[in-house]
C-alpha positions, -999 to 999 in steps of 0.1 A, spaced: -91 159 -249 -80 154 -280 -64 122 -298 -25 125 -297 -6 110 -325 12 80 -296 -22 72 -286 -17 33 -297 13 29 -274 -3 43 -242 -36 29 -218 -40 59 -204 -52 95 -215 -20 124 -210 -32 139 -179 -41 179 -182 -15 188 -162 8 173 -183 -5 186 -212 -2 221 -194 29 217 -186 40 203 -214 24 227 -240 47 252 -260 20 264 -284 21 298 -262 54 310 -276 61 286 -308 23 299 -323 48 323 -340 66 298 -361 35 290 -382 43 302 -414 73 287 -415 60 254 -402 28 259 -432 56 266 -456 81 232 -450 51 210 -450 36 225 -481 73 219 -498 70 185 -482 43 172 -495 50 183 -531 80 161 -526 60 131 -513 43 136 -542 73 139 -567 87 112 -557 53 90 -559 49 83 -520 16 107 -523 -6 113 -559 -3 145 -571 -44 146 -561 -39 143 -528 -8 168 -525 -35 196 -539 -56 182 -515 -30 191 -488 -17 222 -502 -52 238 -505 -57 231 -469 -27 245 -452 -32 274 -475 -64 279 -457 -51 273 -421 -25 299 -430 -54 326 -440 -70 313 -407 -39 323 -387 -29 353 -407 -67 362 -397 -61 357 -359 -95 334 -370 -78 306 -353 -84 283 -317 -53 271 -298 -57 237 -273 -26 231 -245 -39 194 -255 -22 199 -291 13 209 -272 28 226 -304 19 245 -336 30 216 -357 4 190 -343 -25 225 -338 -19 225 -378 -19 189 -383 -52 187 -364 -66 218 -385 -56 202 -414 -78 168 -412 -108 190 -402 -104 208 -438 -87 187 -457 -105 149 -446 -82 118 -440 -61 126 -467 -39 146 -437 -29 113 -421 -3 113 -451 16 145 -446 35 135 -418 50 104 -439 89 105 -438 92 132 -414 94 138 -373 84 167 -352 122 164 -345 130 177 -385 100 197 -383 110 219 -354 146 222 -367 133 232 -402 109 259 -387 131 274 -368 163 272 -391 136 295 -415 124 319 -389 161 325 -376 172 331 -414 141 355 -420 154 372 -383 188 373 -392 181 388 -427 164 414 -409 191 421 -381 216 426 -408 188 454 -428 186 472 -396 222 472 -389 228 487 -423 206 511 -422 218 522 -381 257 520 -396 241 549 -418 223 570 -394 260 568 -378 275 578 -409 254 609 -413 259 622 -378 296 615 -383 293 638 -418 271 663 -405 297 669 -375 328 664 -393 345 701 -379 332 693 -345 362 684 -321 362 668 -287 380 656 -262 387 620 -263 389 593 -231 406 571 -219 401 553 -187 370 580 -185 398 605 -181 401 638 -207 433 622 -228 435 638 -264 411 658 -289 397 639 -315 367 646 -341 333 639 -326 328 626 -360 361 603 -359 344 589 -325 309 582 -342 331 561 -369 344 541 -345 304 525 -336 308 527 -371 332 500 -375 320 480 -342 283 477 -361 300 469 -393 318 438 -374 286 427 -365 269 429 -397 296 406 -405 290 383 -376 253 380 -381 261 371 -425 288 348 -415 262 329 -394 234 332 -415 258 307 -437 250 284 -406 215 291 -400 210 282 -441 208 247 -439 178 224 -446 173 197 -419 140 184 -433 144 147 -439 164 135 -412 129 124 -394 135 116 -362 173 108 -359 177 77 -384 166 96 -417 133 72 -435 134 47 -456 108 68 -482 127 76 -513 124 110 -506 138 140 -524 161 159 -501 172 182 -527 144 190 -543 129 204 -506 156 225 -500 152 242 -534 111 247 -526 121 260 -496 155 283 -510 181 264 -492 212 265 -505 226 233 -484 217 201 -469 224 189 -439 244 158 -444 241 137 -412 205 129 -394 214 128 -361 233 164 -363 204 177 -381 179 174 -352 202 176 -325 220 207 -335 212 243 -322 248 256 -326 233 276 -352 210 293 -323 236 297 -300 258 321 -331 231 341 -334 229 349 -298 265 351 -294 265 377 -322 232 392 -311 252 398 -274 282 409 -289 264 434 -308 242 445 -275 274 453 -264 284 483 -289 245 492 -282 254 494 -243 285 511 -252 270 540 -273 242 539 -248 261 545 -219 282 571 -240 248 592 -249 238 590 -209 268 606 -198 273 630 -226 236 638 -220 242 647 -181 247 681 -170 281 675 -162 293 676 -199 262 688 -211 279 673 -249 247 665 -267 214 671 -263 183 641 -264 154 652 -284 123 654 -259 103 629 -283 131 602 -270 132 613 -234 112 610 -208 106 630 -171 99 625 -136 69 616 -119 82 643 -89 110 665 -102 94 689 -125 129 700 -141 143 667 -145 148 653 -187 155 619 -181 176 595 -209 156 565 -206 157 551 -241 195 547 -240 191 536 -201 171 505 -215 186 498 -243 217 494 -219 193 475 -192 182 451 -219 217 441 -229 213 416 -199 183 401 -213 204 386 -245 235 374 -225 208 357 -203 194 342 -232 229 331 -246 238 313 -215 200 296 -212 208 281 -243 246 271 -240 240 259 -205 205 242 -220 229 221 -248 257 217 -231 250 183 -212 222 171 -240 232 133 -257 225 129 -292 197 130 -310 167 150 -300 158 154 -266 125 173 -253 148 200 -233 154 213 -267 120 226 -263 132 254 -245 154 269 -269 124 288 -286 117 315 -256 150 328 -250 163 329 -287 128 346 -296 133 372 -263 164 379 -283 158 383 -314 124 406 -301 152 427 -279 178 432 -303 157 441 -333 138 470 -309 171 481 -294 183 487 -331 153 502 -342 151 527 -317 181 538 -321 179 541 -359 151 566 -349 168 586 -324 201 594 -333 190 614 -360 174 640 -337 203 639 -314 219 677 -310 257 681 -307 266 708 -287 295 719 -308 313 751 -283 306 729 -257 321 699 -268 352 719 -281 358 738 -249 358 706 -231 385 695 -258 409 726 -247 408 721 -208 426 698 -194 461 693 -210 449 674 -236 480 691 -259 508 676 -236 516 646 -256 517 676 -282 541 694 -265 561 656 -258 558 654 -298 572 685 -305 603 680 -282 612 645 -301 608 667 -335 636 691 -320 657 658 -309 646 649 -274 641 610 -265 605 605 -264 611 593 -225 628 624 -216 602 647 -239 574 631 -215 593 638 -183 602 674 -192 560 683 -202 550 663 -174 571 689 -149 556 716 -172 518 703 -163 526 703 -128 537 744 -132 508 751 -153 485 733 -123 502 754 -96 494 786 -119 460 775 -127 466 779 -162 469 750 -194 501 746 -209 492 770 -240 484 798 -216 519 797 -203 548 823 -214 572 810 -241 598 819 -210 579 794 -185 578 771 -213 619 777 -222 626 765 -183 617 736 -189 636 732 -221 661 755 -243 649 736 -279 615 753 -266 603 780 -299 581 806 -304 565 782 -331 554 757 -297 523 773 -298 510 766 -330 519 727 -322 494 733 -295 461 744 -313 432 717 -313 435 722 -353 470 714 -356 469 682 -330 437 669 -353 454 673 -381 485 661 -375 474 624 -364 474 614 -402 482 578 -392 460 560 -407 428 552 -391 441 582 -369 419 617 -363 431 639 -386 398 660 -407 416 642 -443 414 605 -426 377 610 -408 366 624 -446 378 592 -463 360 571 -436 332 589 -440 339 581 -481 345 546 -480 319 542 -455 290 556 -478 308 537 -505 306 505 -488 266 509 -477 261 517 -515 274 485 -527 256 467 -500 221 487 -511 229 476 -548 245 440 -537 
């Protein structure tokens, strides 16, 4: 059993099934080059600020560099006894480095150290959620550009309401990823702040070098009250709120690309490499990448609510509940980051099925509020426009027939300022075209999305 760091308080040994119980070195083994890295930039504070010689802070850099090749190896043994990378690493460390490792743990806590570690592998997770969101916001874009003649029929309440560009409807995940990329840079302002020297709760009364840490480690900020700095996970808790948000859109699009994939609308088609079949239906192409992606939406709201229902009762400072942050934001960040990357792989091999997407776009009295439109141009109230094509629907339904398919004398019966030019009001064209509202459908508005889109991605590339 190895020695614990409280041994001089306690008369007895931690019993194994504590030490089991208690142990996190499972999950938070991943943390360790973060953990390597803030004691590294510790101890060449220490020894800045004379607390340490500068011998001695060789001494302790040289080892952790060699525990780090150790781990990077996989050349290293983990003990439930040592509960947590930091105190695995600390033990290492007085193997290959001598006594000189009592010292590094001067002026610091496991409390700052855990904060610290995961504050940097958050930023390094965050940075990379915003990469991949970047690059999925582009796969978007090029479907969206490669599709931009392609019309379909758009929805609401899962009901066939008005044609819109398939490419105007990619733009609109578009815009939802875009918000998140936004969310997740907004809190990686949070996330970038350096805890490392509140120690346990009080700060130290070592003249240590706060600033000087945070610029070894490339933080921009410095937390500015001890207790908040090893009590806080809010900065956690953003990051899953965005990363839940953003599962979301994922679930959204998901559920879009099962439906569309179904026989029923038969809109797209999945490429077989991102499909799988059944283990008893010969004939069946199942879409089980988007299913998941929308199954494991679930996972990150359950880890968002682990952790807000974890904090929400917690008094200040630290307290050892805190431990459990570390599985549910890691599930998270592991989800999230394999839901985007899939899907950065296959949308690209996604086929549109153009005639069938634009015959669904021309069944279904999708040109009535067309027909309403055209009625208020010739000086009907809007109200009475949509009263006068709603009778004309319910004709065209007892003839079995769409309201273009109707005579221009069925049509006049239902209103004398009725023209010969009504049917040119009704093509899917001329309803794209005319929604030049802007952020509306028409082909001009969906090409300067597209524009501004690449634009923006551009100046985020050369940012």
């Amino acid at each position: 059993m190895a020695e614990k760091p409280w041994d001089g308080r306690f008369s007895e040994k931690t019993d194994k099934s504590v030490e089991a119980f208690t142990s996190s070195i499972a999950y938070d083994r991943r943390l360790y080059p973060y953990d390597i890295a803030g004691s590294i930039a510790h101890c060449r504070m220490l020894a800045k600020v004379g607390v340490i010689t500068d011998e001695e802070s060789v001494q302790l850099v040289e080892g952790l560099g060699t525990i780090k090749r150790e781990l990077d190896r996989g050349d290293f043994t983990f003990d439930d006894s040592l509960e947590d990378i930091h105190m695995h690493i600390e033990a290492r460390l007085l193997q290959v480095a001598g006594k000189v490792a009592q010292k590094l743990h001067t002026a610091r806590s496991r409390n700052d150290q855990v904060a610290l570690d995961v504050r940097m592998y958050l930023r390094d997770e965050t940075r990379r959620t915003i990469d991949l969101l970047q690059t999925l916001r582009a796969v978007l874009v090029d479907l969206a550009e490669d599709h931009r003649d392609v019309v379909m029929p758009g929805y609401t309440h899962t009901q066939r309401a008005q044609p819109v560009l398939f490419a105007h409807h990619m733009m609109a995940y578009y815009e939802m990823f875009n918000r998140d990329q936004a969310r997740f840079s907004d809190c990686l302002d949070r996330i970038d702040v350096m805890p490392l020297g509140a120690a346990a709760l009080a700060g130290t009364t070592y003249p240590i070098d706060r600033v000087y840490a945070a610029q070894l480690l490339d933080f921009p900020r410095v937390s500015t009250n001890s207790m908040d700095a090893v009590a806080d996970r809010d900065f956690a808790m953003e990051f899953l709120a965005a990363a839940s948000i953003c599962m979301v859109h994922l679930s959204r699009l998901s559920e879009e690309f099962v439906l569309w994939s179904t026989s029923e609308f038969g809109f797209i088609t999945l490429s077989d490499a991102f499909a799988t079949g059944s283990s008893i239906m010969p004939q069946k192409k199942n879409p089980d990448i988007p299913e998941i992606v929308r199954g494991k939406t679930g996972r990150v709201f359950g880890s968002l609510m682990a952790l807000l229902t974890l904090m929400k009762s917690l008094p200040m400072a630290y307290n050892r509940d805190m431990q459990e942050d570390k599985e549910p934001l890691f599930d998270a960040v592991d989800t999230l980051e394999a839901c985007l990357q899939i899907n950065i792989q296959m949308i690209p091999r996604i086929t549109v099925n153009r005639e069938t997407l634009r015959k669904a776009a021309s069944v279904g009295f999708l040109n009535a509020t067309d027909m309403a439109d055209y009625l208020v141009n010739q000086g009907m109230p809007f109200r009475k426009a949509h009263a006068c094509v709603g009778s004309a629907v319910a004709h065209a339904l007892n003839k079995g027939k769409e309201l273009d398919q109707l005579s221009l004398d069925e049509l006049k019966q239902f209103s004398p300022l009725i023209k010969a030019d009504i049917f040119d009001h009704l093509t899917l064209e001329h309803m794209i075209d005319r929604r030049r509202s802007l952020g509306g459908t028409a082909t001009e508005n969906v090409a300067r999305a597209i524009a501004d889109a690449r634009k923006a991605l551009a100046d985020e590339t050369h940012a």
